[in-house]
N, C-alpha and C positions, 0 to 999 in steps of 0.2 A: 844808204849810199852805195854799197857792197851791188844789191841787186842792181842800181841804174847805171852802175858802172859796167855789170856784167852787162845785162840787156843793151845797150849801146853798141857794147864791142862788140858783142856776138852780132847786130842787123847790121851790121855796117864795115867791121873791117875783118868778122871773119874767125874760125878758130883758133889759128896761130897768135892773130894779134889780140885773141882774149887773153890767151895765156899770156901774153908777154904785161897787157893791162892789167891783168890781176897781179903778178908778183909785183909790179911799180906796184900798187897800193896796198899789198901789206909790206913792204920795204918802206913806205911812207908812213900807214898809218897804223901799222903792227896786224901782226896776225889773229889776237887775240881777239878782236870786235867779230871776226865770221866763224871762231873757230871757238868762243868761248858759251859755255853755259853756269849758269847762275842757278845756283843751290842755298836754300836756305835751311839750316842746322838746327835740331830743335833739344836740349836737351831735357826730355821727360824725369824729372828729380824721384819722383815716387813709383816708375817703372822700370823696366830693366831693358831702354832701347832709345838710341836716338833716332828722330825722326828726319828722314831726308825729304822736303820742298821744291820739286823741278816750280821754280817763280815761272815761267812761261806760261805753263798751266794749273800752278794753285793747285797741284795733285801730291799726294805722297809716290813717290816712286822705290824706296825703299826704306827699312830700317837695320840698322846697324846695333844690336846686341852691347850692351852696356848695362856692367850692375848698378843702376841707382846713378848715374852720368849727374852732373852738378856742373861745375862752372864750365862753360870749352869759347876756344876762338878756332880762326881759320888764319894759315901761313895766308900773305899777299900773292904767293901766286895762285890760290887755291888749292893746291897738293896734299896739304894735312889738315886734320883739325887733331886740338891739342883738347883735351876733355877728362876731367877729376872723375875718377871711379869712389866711390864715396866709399865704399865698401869695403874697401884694402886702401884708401889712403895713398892710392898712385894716379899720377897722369899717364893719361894712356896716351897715345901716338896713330892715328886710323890716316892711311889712306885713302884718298878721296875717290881714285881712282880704282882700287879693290873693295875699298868698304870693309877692310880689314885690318887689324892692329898688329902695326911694326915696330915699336914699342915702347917698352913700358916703365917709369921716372918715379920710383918712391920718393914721395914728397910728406907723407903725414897728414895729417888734420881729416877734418869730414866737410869740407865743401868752402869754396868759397869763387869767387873772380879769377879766369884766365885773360888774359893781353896777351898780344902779341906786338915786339917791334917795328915800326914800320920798314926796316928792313928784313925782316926777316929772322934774325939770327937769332932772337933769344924770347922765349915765354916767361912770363911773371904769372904766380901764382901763389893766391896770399889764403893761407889759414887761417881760422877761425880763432887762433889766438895771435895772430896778427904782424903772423910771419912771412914774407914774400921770401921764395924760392925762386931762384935767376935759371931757368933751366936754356942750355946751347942746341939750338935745332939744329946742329949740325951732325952733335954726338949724342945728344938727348940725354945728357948729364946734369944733376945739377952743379952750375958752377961759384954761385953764389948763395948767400941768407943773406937777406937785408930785415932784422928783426924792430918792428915798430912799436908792439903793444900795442893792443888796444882791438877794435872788432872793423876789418877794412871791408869797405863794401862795393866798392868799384875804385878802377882804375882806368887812364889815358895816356898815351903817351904825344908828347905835340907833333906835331909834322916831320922834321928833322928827328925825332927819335933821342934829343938832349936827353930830356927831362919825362920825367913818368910823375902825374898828380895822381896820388891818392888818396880816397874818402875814408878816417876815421871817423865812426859814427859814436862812437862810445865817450871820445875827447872831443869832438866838435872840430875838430882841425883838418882841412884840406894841407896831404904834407909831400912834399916837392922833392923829388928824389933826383940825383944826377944820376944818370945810366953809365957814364965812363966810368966812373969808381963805386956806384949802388952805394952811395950816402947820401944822406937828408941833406938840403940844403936849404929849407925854407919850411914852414907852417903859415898856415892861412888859419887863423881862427874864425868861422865861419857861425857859429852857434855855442850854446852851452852845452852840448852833450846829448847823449839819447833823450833824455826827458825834455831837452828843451833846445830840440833843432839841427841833431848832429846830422853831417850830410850824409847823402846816402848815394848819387850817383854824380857820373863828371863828366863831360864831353868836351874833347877842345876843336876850336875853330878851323877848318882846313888852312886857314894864314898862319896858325899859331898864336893869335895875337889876344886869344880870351880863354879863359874856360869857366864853362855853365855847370853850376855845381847844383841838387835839388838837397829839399832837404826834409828829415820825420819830423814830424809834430811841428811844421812851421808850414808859412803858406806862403814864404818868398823863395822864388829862385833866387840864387848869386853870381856876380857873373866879375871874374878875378883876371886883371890884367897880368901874364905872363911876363910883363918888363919890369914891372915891379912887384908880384906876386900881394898885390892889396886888391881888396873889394872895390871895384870898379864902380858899377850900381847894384841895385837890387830889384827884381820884378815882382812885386806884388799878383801871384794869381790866383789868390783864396782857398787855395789848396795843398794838404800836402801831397808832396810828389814822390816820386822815385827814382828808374830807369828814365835815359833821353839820349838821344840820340839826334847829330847835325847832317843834313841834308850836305850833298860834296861839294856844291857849289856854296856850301857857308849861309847860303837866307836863312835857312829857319831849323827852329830845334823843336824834336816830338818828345813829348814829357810824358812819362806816364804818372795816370792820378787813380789808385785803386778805390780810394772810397767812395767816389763821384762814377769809377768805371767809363770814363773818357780819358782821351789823349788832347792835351794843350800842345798848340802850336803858338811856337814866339818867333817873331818875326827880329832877328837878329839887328835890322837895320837901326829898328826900334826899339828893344825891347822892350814889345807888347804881346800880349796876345792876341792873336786875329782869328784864331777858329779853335773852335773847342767839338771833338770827336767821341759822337757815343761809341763805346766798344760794350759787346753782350757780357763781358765778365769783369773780373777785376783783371786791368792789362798788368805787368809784373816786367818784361825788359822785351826792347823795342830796334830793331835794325834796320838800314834801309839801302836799296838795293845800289849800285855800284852807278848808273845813270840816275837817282833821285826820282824816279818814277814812284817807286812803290816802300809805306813803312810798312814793315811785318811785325805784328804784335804778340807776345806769347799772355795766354789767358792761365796766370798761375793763382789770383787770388782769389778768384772762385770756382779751382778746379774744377771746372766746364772739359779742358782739355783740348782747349782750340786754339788755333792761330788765326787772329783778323789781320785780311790785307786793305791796306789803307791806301786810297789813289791820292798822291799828294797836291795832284792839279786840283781836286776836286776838294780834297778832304772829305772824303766818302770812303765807309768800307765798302771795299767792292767784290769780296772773297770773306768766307771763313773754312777754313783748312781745320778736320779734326786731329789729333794728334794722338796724345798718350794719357798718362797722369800726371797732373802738374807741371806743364811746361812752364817752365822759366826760362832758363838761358836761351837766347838765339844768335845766331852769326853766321853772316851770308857770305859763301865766296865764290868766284868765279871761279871755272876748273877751264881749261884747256885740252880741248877737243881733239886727239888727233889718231890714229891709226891704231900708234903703238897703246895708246890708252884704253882704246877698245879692247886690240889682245888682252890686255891686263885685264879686263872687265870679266872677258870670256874666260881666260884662265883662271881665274877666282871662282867662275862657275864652278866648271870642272874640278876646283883644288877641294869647294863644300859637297863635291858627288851629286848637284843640282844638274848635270849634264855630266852624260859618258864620256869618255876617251874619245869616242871617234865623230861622238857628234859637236863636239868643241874645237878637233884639228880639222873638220870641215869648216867651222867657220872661219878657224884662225887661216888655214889655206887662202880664205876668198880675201882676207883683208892685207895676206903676205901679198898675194898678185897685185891687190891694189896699191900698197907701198911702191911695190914694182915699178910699177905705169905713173905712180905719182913723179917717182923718183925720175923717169924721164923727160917728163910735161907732157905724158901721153894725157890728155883729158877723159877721152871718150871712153878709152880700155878701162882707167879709172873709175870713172862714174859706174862702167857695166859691173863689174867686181863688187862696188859697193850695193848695187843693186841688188845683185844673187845673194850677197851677205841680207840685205833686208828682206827679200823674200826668204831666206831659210832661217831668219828668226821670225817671221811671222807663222814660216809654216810649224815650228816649236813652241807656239804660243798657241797655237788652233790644236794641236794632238797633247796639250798639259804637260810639256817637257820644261817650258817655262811658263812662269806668272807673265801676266799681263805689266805687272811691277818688276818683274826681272827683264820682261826683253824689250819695254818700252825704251828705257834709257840706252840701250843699243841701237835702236831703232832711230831714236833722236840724236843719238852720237852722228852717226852713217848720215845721215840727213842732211845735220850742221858742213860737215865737210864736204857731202856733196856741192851744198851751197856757196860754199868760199872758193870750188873749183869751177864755178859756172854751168853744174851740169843741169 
């Protein structure tokens, strides 16, 4: 929509009245749609790095150093990811836009599920003895313990951010927590326990109105009404499952099934399944992108080391992305594209000595000018600025000053905004 609105204004009423078109439509329909890019997190459990996924092109575009990384999420506006160092027992704190850690939340345990709010404000992170840590993204404290017992293997929180479910697998019980005071408020018995069906993963409906719980050594999914936290029905899909994840428009849930090495798709309306998904490995947990295009799979149960992308129109892989050792965790966020982000990109260069002093305040120069000219509605001064910034990271990609994986993402930074400005 972005481009046909550009292309219009531009043959017909001209540069002034592009500009003036384009701020009406992100005043209308946010900035974020021209200015955003979508990144998918990958955390390698038995290496020492997370994996960053430009989704546009199914490419790694960089990694991010992490001892042994375990469970992580991403904030809603895509700013941070919050991600378990397995190794010291802390959440680490990484910005999205340096790819560096601001910091750092002793929580204890060796691994398990981070959530994030959907507002934003606070991370849950539950131990291996089955402890969830309330950490404040504000201060990056923890500000709570909600101690449950027992072995918790994912967590959701519904739409409005009430209530947080999560999966004890050890008890069998999906257990309902209030987030204004982090007390239990409910149990779902769902199974007999590990040996005979305890759940293991939960996703709730973009309405709020259900959550799909999978579960070990059983071959039904569950699917529990949030008005009165009981088993709603159950879906019979001959398999045990895992990891799932709900498409945003609420149709359908991607299940992962390791022993089979496909992804079940249930169609929510019904809860049936309507397509069943070969994946090359055993899939382990499963995200999917912010328009419902695309699920992204982590290959953790037969450290293959890969990531299958799944076209959901199709239910086809249509990608497999390598990775690390042992991907497991995933989580996609969108980051927001703009100027100052860049600087931040280029100064992180120059902070790991990957570029000099002066071949970094050369770049930050071309993209101060281009704030500049943004800041007025100049377009064209704009555009040119960010061009000479793309030509002098390419020409620091062609003499080995940067990777191909360090100055692409600049390159596509510079791009994205040229495109939101009509150039």
């Amino acid at each position: 929509m972005t481009s046909i609105t550009q292309k219009c204004s531009k043959q017909f009423l001209g540069a002034a009245i592009r500009v003036v078109t384009l701020a009406l439509f992100l005043v209308v329909f946010g900035a974020s749609a021209a200015l955003a890019q979508t990144r998918a997190y990958v955390s390698n459990v038995n290496d020492g790095f997370i994996s960053v996924i430009d989704t546009a092109t199914n490419t790694i575009v960089s990694t991010i150093p992490v001892s042994f990384p375990d469970g992580l999420a991403v904030t809603p506006d895509g700013k941070f990811i919050y991600v378990l160092e397995r190794v010291h027992g802390n959440v680490l704190v990484i910005s999205t836009t340096t790819e560096t850690i601001v910091a750092t939340v002793p929580v204890g345990g060796g691994g398990g599920p981070i959530e994030i709010s959907p507002n934003g404000a606070f991370a849950y992170y539950a131990d291996g003895s089955g402890t969830i840590s309330v950490i404040s993204t504000a201060t990056n404290t923890v500000t709570a313990t909600i101690p449950l017992g027992g072995f918790v293997t994912s967590m959701a929180f519904t739409p409005n951010g009430a209530f947080a479910y999560v999966t004890d697998l050890f008890s069998g019980n999906v257990i309902v927590i209030d987030t204004a005071t982090n007390t239990v408020t409910a149990t779902v018995s769902i199974g007999g326990g590990f040996f005979f069906g305890g759940p293991v993963g939960v996703a709730i409906t973009p309405n709020g109105a259900f959550a799909y719980v999978t579960t070990a050594f059983s071959t039904d999914v569950f699917v529990i009404s949030t008005a009165t936290n009981t088993v709603a029905t159950t879906i019979p899909v001959g398999f045990q499952t895992g990891a799932l994840a709900i498409t945003p428009n609420g149709a359908f849930a991607y299940v992962t099934n390791q022993d089979a090495h496909t992804i079940l798709v249930i169609a929510t309306a019904t809860n049936t399944v309507v397509a069943t998904v070969p994946i090359g490995g055993g899939p382990d947990d499963v995200a999917i992108t912010p328009n419902g295009a695309f699920a992204y799979v982590t290959d953790g149960g037969s450290f293959t080391g890969n990531v299958s992308v799944i076209d959901t129109a199709t239910n086809t892989v249509v990608a497999t992305v390598p990775v690390g050792a042992f991907p497991q965790y995933i989580a996609i966020g969108t980051q927001q594209t703009t100027i100052t982000s860049l600087i931040g990109q280029v100064q992180a260069l120059v902070t790991a000595g990957t570029l000099t002093q002066q071949k970094g305040q050369q770049l930050i120069h071309k993209l101060e000018q281009a704030q500049k000219h943004l800041d007025k509605g100049q377009t064209n001064p704009t555009c040119n600025q960010l061009d000479q910034f793309i030509n002098d990271v390419n020409s620091l990609i062609n003499n080995g000053s940067l990777t191909p994986a360090q100055g692409q993402p600049l390159i596509n930074g510079a791009n994205a905004i040229k495109a939101s400005n009509g150039c």
